[in-house]
C-alpha positions in Angstrom: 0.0 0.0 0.0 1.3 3.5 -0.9 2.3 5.3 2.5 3.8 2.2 3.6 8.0 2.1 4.4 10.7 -0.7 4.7 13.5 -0.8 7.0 16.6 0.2 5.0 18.3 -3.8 5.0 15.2 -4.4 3.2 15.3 -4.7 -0.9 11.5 -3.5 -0.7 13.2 0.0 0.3 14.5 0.8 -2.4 11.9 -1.1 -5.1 8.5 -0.5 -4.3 8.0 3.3 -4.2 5.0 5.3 -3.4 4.9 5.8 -7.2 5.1 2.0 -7.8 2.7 0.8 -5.4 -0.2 3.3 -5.9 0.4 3.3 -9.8 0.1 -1.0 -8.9 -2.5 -0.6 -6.4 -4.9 1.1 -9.4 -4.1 -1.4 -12.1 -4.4 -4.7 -10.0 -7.9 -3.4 -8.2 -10.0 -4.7 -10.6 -8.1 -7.8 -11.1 -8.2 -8.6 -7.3 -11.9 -7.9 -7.0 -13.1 -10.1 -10.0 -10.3 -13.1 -8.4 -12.4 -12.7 -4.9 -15.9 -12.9 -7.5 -14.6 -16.3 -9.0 -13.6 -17.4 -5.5 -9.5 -17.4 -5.7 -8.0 -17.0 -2.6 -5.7 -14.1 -2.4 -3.3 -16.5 -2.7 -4.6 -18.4 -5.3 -4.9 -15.0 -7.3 -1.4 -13.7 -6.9 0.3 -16.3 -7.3 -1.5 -17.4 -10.6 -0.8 -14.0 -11.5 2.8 -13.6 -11.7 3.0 -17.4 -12.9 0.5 -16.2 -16.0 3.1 -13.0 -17.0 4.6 -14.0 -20.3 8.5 -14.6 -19.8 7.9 -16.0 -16.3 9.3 -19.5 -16.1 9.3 -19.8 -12.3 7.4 -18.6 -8.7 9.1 -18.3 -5.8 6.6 -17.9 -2.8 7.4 -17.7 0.5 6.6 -20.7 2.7 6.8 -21.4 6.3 4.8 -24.8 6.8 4.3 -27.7 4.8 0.6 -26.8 4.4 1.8 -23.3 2.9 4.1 -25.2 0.5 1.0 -27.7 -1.2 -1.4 -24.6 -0.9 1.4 -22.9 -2.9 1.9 -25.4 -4.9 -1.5 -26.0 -6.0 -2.3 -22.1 -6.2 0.7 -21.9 -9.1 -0.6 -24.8 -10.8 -4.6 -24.7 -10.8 -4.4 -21.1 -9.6 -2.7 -19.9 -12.9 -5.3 -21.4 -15.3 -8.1 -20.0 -13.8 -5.9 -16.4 -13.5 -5.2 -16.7 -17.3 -8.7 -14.9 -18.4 -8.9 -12.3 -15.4 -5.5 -11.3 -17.2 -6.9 -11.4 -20.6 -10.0 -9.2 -19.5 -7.6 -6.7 -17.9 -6.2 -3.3 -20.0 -3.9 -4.6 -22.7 -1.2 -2.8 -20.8 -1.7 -3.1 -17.3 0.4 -6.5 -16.9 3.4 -4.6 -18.9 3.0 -1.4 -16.6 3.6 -3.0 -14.0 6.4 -5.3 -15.0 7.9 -2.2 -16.6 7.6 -0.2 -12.9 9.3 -3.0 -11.3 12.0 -3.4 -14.1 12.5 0.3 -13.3 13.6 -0.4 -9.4 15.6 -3.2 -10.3 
């Protein structure tokens, strides 16, 4: 969320800007409300998300249990399908926007 600050030891200090959440924040709203309409788990719908970008090969969630790691697991996998036409039905543009503001931080 815009607002929102990182120690300085953290890499999200230095990546996600004010400018790069908010601008984030607007183009993923409608994405996140039609994933909660279809019943995708926040999870489920982020997740599926960044493993539906063209030129991702990989996902790397975080994962603290072995429950988190088969939820994960099965979020990428069925999660990504079911993500695919939220993506399509979302501005031509948005998915690059946002992969271009995060290209921009490094």
């Amino acid at each position: 969320m815009p607002g929102r600050s990182f120690e300085g030891s953290d890499h999200r200090s230095f990546r996600l800007s004010d400018e790069i959440l908010r601008d984030s924040v607007e183009l993923l709203d409608p994405f996140w409300r039609d994933a909660a309409e279809m019943g995708l788990s926040p999870t489920e719908a982020a997740l599926g998300y960044a493993a539906s970008v063209p030129g991702v090969s990989t996902v790397i969630p975080g994962i603290r249990t072995p429950e988190q790691a088969e939820q994960n697991a099965a979020a990428v996998v069925e999660g990504s399908e079911r993500v695919r036409a939220l993506v399509e039905a979302m501005p031509a543009d948005a998915s690059e926007r946002i992969v271009a503001l995060m290209h921009e931080r490094g």
